[in-house]
N, C-alpha and C positions, 0 to 999 in steps of 0.2 A: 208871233212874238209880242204882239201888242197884248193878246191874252195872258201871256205871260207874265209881262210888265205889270199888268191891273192885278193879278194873282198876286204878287210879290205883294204891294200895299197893301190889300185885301185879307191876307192873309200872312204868309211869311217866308221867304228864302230858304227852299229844299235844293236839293240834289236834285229832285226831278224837275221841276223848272228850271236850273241851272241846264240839265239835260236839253229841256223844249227850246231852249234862249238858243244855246248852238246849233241843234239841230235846222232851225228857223232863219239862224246868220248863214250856216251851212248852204242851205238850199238857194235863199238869195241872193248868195256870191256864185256859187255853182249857175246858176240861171244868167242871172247878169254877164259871165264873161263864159260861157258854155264852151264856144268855139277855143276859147284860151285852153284850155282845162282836156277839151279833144284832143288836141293839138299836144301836148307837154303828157299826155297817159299814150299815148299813140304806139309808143316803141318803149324800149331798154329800162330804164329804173324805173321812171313815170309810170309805162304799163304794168312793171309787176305790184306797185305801192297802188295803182287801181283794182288789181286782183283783187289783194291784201285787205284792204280798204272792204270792196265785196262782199268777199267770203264773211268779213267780218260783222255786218248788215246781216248777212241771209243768216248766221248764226243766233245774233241778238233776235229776230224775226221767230226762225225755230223755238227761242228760249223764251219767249214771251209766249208766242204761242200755247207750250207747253203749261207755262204757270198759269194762263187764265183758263186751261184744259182742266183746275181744279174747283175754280169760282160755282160752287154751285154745294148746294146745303146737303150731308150726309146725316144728320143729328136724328133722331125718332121720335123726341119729342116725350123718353122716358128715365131720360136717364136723372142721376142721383144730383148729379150737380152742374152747372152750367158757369165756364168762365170769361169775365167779361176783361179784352185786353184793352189798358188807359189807351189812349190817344193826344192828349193835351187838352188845356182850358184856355176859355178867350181869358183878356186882361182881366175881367170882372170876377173870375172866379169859376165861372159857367164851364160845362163842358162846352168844348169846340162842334162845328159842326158834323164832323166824321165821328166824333165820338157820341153826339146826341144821336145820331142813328145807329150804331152798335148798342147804346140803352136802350132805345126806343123797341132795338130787337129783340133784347135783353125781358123789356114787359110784355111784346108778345108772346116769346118763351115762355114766360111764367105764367101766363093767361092761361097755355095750353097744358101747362103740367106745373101745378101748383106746388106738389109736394117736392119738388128740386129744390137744393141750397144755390145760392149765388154767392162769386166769388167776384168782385170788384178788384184789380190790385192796376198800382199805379203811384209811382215816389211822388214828390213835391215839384209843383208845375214851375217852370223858368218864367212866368210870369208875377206869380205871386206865390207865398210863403203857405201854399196851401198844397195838400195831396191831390193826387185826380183820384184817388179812394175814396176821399171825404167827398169829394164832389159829386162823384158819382154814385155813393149810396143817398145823398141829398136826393139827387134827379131821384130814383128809382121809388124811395118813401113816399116822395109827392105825389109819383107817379101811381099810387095804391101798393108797392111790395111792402109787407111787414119788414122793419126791424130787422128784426131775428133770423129771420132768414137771409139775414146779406152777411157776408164772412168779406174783411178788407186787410188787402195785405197793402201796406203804406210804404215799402220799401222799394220795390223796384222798380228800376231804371231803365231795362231795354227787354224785351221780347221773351229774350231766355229767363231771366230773371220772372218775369209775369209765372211762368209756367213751372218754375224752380220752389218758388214762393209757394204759389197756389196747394204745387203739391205737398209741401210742409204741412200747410193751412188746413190741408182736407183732411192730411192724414190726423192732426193732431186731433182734432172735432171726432174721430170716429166716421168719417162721411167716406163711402168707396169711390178707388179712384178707377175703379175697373170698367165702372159708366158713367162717362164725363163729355163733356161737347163744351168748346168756347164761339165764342161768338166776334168776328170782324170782319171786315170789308171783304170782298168776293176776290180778289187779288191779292188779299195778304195771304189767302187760307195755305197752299202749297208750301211755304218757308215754315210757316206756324205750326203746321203738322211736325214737321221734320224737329223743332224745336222741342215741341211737348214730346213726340217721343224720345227725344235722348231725355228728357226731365223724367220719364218714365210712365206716360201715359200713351202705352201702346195700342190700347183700341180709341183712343180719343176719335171725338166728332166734331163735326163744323158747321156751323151756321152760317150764312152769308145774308150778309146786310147790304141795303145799297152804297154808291157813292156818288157823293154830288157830281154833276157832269161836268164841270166847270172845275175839278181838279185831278178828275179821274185818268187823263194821259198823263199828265205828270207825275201820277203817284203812280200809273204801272209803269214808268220807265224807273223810277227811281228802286219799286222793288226787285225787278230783274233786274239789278245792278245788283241788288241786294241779293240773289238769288244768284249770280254769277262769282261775288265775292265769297259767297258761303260753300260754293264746291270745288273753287278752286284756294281758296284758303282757310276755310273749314269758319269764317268769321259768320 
């Protein structure tokens, strides 16, 4: 909980901390009055909302399970274009930390296969009046990528959008989208798949980047949230 707390000022107010904050009061209270809680699940409604309750744990446990059964790099390191999805920037303009390592993955791609275009996309940060596009072809120039080889699409707003975009972007340049690989966190990769293929990039590939330890349960509880609302409501 106190991890949590320091995260929120640190950084900012997710759904997956919101997650960790209950989970952590959950436990607390559960521990602190244990014998109450035995006592009141023991029999009739109480025991079956303990079932309920259960099943409903060993579910979420399977389904995480399963999404980090993705966390690991498919890409070959040949393909035509490589896209990078925004993340957010600190107040300064900067990209954020989650997102300086999806860059940072981003130049060691290009290290290894120079001749790929890069696709940056990323609408206007809620901190300031600037794109995480612009920012992030900034990082990547400084970093030694030419120019010309970054393609930014400044529009979008959420995941699907990255991938909608992207595919406009590539198709319009002449660039194939037949071998393509994005690059993000090792637990986004499973929903991101699912996303680019309905966008229409059916052999897409994945890179997995690290994430910092110090937010990485809260962002995988918050994408299996994210990953349970998109199968059962298609969001």
């Amino acid at each position: 909980m106190l991890n949590s707390i320091v995260l929120i000022f640190r950084k900012s107010f997710t759904l997956g901390l919101a997650i960790l904050i209950c989970i952590s009061a959950g436990r607390f209270i559960l521990g602190r009055y244990l014998d109450f809680w035995l006592y009141i699940t023991d029999s009739g409604i109480g025991y079956m909302l303990k079932m309920v309750f259960l099943l409903g744990i060993s579910c979420f446990m399977l389904l995480t399970g399963y999404v980090l059964s993705f966390a690991h790099t498919t890409a070959t390191w040949d393909e035509s274009a490589v896209i990078v999805l925004g993340c957010g920037l600190e107040e300064d303009g900067t990209p954020a930390p989650t997102l300086r390592n999806r860059l940072d993955g981003c130049v060691e791609y290009f290290n290894r296969n120079s001749d790929c275009f890069i696709v940056v996309t990323g609408g206007y940060s809620r901190h300031r009046n600037e794109t995480e596009s612009a920012a992030m072809k900034k990082y990547l120039t400084e970093k030694g990528i030419p120019a010309h080889r970054i393609l930014t699409d400044d529009q979008a707003v959420n995941t699907r959008e990255n991938f909608e975009n992207s595919m406009a972007l590539l198709t319009a340049n002449g660039i194939s989208v037949d071998n393509v690989c994005y690059i993000t966190n090792s637990f986004h990769i499973y929903r991101r798949s699912v996303y680019a293929r309905q966008s229409g990039f059916w052999g897409i590939k994945a890179v997995s980047v690290k994430t910092d330890r110090a937010v990485f349960i809260p962002a995988v509880l918050r994408e299996v949230c994210g990953v349970a609302m998109m199968m059962f409501f298609g969001y």
